[in-house]
N, C-alpha and C positions, 0 to 999 in steps of 0.2 A: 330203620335204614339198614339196607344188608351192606356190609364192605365183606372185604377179604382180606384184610391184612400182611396175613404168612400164605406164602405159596400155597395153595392149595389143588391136589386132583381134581380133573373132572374129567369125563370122558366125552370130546368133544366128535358127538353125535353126526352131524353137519354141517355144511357149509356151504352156504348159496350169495353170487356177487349178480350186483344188479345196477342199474342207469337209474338216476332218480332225477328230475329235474330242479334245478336250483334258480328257478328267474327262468334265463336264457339260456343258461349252458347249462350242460349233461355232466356230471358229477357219481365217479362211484361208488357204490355201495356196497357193504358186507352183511350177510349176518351170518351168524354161528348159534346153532342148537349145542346146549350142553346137558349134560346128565352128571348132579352130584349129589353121591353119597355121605349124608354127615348124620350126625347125633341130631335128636329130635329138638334140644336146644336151643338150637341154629333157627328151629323156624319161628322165633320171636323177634327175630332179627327182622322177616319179611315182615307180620302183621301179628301184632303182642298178644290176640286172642288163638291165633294159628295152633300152638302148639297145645293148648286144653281142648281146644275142639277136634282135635283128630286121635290124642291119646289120653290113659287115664292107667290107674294103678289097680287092678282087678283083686290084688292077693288079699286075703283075710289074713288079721290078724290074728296072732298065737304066741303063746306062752313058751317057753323052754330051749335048749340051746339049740335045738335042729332048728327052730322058727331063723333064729340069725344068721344060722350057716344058708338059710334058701334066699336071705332078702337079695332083692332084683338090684342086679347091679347101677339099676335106671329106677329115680322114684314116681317115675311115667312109662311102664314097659310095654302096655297096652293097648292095642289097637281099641279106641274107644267102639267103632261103629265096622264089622268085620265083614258085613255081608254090602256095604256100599258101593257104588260101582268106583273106580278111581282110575286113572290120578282126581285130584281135588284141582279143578280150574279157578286159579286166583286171579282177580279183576286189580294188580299190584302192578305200579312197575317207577321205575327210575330213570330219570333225565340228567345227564351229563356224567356218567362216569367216565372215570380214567382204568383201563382193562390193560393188563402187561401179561402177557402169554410170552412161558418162556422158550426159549429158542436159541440155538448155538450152542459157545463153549461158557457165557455167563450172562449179568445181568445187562452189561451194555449192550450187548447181540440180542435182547428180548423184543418181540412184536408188539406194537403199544398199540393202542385204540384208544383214541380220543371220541369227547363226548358222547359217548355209546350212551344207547337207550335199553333198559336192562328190564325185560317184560316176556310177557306170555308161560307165567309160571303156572307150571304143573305138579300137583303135590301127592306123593304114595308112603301113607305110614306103612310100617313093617315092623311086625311084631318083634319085641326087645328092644324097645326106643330109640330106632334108626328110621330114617326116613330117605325115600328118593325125591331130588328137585330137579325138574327138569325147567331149562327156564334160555330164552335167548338172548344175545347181544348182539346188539345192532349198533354201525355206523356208518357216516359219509365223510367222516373229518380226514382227508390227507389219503385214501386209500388206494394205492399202486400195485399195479404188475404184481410186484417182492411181496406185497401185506397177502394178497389172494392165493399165488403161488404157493407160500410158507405154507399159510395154513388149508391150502385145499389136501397137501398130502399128510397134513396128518388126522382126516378123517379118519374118525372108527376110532383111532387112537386116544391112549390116556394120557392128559398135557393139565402142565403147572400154570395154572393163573393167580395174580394177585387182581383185587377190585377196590378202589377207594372212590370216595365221591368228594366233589372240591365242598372246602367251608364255606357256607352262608356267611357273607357279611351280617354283622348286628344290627339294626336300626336305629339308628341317633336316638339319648334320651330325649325325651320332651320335654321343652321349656318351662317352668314354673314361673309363677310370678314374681319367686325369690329370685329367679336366674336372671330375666329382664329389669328389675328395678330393685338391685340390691341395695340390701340396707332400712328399707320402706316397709314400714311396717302390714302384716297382711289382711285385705279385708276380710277372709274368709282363709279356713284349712287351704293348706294346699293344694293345689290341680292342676294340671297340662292347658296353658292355655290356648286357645284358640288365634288363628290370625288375627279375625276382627278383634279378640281379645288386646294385642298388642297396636293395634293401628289405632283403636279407639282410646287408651291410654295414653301413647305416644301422642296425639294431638288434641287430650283436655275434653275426651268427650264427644258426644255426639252432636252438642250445639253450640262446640266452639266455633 
């Protein structure tokens, strides 16, 4: 899952507002092309095999104190595959984040984007283990005048985003037989039981 935590550059590429239909009524919409430059690290964040499949450590090893003074300041500095065509088009994307692009004199003046849909990521390793992502953010949640305005002029421009994505609720544990009828000794290890499980006990059987 990529978030964004700390402020981060990007250079925000584009900027296209569009009607989307929602039922009956017209509803608008944004999206935003971004282009960002980070450490090749970062792309395990999008899809955990990403980052060995696009770089790799070419150096040979060697003996002696020049061998230490050359080691790569990245232990992936290599473009694994040099002559491929790129960007790497990734079939990845994210459903509901919260996108805060900053704006004005602090953080309560920032442009928020609710449940943005965070896709059509395009991926260019660059040798010395950096990489380009180019990737967009889409919404319809609340989008006015002010949201499309802000950010149509600062196309081309380099602008601060943070990205987090809301927490999953957990799943309730599953009942055990200990849970429903404590105290009762068990006929079998323990298990998650089933409905019929509990209806069938609850009334003494299947030929009560």
């Amino acid at each position: 899952m990529l978030e964004l935590l700390e402020p981060t550059t990007v250079k925000l590429s584009n900027v296209q507002s569009r009607v989307e239909k929602h039922g009956d009524d017209d509803v608008m919409s944004i999206d935003l092309s971004v282009t960002w430059n980070t450490n090749n690290r970062s792309l395990t964040a999008i899809q955990k095999q990403l980052r060995n499949a696009l770089f790799c450590n070419l150096a040979q090893p060697s003996d002696g104190p020049q061998a230490e003074m050359e080691l790569p300041v990245d232990e992936m500095p290599n473009v694994r595959v040099p002559g491929m065509d790129y960007p790497v088009k990734l079939d990845f994307q994210q459903v509901g984040a919260r996108v805060e692009v900053a704006y004005g004199i602090d953080e309560t003046t920032a442009i928020v984007l609710q449940l943005c849909k965070v896709h059509k990521f395009r991926i260019t390793p660059i040798e010395g283990g950096s990489a380009e992502v180019k990737f967009s953010i889409s919404s319809s949640a609340d989008i006015d005048d002010h949201i499309i305005g802000s950010l149509s002029v600062m196309q081309q421009r380099e602008i601060s985003i943070q990205m987090t994505m809301p927490e999953v609720e957990q799943p309730a544990k599953q009942l055990t037989e200990g849970d429903v009828f404590p105290g009762a000794e068990p006929s079998e290890p323990e298990k998650p039981l089933t409905p019929e499980d509990v209806f069938t006990q609850a009334h003494g059987g299947e030929d009560a």
